[in-house]
C-alpha positions as CSV (number, residue, x, y, z in Angstrom):
1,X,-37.0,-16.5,-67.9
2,X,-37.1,-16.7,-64.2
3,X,-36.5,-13.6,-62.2
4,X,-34.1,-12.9,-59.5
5,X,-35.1,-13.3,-56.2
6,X,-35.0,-10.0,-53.7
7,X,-32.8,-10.1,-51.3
8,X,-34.5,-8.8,-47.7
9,X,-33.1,-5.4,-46.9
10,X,-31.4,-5.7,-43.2
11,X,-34.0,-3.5,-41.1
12,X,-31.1,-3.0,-38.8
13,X,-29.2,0.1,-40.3
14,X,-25.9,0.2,-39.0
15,X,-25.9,3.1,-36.1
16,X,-23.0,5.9,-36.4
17,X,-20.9,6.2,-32.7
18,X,-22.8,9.1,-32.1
19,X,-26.5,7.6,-32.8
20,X,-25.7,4.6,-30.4
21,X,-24.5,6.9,-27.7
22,X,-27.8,9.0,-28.3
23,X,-29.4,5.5,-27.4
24,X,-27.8,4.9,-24.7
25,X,-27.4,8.2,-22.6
26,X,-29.3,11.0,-24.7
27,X,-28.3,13.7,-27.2
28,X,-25.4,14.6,-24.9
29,X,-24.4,17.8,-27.1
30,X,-27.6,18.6,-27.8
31,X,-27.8,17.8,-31.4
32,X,-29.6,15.1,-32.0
33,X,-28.1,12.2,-34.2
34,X,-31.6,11.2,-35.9
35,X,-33.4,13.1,-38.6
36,X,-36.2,12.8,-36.3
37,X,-37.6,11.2,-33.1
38,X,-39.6,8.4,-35.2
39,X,-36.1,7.7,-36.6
40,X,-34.7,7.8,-33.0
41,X,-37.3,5.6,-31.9
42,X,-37.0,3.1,-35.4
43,X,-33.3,2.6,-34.3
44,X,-34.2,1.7,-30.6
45,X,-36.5,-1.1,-31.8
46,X,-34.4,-2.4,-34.2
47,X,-31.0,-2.2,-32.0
48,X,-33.3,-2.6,-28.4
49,X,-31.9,-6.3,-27.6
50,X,-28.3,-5.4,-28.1
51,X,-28.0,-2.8,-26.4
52,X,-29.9,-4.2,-23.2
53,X,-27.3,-6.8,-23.3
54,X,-24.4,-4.1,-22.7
55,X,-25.7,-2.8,-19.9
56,X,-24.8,-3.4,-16.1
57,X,-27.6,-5.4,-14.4
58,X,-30.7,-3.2,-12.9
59,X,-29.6,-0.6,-15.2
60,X,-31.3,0.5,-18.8
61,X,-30.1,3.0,-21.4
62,X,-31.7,6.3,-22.2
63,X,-34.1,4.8,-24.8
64,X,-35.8,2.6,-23.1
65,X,-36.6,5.0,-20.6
66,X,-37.8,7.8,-23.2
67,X,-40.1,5.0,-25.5
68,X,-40.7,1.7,-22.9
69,X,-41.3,3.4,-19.1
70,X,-44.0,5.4,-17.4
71,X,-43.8,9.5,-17.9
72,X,-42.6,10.2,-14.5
73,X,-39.8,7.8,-14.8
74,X,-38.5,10.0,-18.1
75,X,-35.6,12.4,-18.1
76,X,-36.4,16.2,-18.7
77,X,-34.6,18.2,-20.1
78,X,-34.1,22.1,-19.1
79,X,-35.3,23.2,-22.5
80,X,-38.3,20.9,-22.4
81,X,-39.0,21.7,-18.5
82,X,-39.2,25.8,-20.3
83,X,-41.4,24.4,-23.1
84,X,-43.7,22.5,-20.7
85,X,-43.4,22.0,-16.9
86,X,-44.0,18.8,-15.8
87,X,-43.8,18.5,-12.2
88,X,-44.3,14.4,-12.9
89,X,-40.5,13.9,-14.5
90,X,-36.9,14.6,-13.7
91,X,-35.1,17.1,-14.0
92,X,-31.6,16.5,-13.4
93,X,-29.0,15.8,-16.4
94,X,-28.9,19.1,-17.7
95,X,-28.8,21.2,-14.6
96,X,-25.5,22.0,-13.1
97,X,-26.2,22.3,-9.6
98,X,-25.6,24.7,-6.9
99,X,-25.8,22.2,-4.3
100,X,-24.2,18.9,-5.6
101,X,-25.5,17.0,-2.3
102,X,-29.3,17.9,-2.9
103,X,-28.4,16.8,-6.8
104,X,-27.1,13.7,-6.0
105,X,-30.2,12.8,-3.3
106,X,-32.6,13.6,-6.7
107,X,-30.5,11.4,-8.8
108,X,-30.5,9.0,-6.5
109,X,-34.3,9.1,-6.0
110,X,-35.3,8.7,-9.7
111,X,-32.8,5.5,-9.5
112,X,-34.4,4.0,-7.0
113,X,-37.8,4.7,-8.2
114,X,-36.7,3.6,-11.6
115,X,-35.3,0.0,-10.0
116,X,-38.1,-0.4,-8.4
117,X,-41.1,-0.3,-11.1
118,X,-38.4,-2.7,-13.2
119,X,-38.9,-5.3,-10.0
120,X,-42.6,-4.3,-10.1
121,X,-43.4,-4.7,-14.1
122,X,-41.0,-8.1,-13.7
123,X,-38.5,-6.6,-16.4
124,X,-35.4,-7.9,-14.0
125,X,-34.7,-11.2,-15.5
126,X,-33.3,-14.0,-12.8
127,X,-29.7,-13.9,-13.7
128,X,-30.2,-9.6,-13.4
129,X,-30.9,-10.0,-9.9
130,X,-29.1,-12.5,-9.2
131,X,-26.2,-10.3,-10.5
132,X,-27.0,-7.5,-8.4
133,X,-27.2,-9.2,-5.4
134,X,-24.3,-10.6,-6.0
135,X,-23.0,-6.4,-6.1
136,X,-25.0,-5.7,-3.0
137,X,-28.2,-4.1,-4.4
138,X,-31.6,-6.3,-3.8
139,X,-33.6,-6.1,-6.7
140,X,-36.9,-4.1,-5.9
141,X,-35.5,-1.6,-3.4
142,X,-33.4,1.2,-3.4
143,X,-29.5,1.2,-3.3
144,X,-27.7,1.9,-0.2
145,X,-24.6,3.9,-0.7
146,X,-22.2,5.1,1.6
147,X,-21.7,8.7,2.4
């Protein structure tokens, strides 16, 4: 008698609210959605493509700077700036600032650096910065905001 065939398990678990929004900005709360950060990690390459798609041009969610970009280009968070200073990343989610004009000159610094090694590592597709111009940002160097 002939057996039944397998079906292939779906490798793409369905994400909970909360895991996708861990994916896309970070454990917000503090209490991480995943059992782990090879789970966390799992989910990001399984759900990477879809969740690029949902985001504005020139910009990437949390994930893909944790797992995909250079160190320096990583958030840090205050607990993990305790655990082990790393002059190299950012610090600026978690801190509430004294001085909301010096916060918002760092924030904006890690953007631009950010946008700027996507235009240098050629992971701005055409119709990215083609959308971006079209906002007023050129691709490659940093954004211009008004006071």
């Amino acid at each position: 008698m002939p057996r039944p065939r397998r079906q292939p398990k779906d490798r793409r678990a369905v994400l909970t609210f909360q895991q996708r929004m861990e994916l896309l900005i970070g454990a917000w709360n503090r209490e991480p959605h995943f059992a782990s950060d090879r789970e966390r990690r799992a989910a990001w390459k399984a759900h990477r493509e879809d969740l690029l798609s949902r985001d504005a041009p020139g910009m990437r969610p949390w994930a893909f700077w944790q797992y995909e970009a250079p160190v320096e280009l990583r958030y840090q968070t205050l607990e993990q700036a305790e655990r082990e200073p790393d002059p190299r990343r950012m610090l600026i989610d978690d801190v509430i600032p004294d001085d909301w004009t010096q916060w918002h000159a760092l924030r904006q610094a890690r953007d631009d650096a950010r946008l700027r090694w996507l235009f240098e590592t050629k992971q701005l597709g055409e119709d990215e910065q083609e959308a971006m111009l079209a906002m007023g940002d050129k691709p490659g160097t940093p954004h211009r905001h008004e006071a």
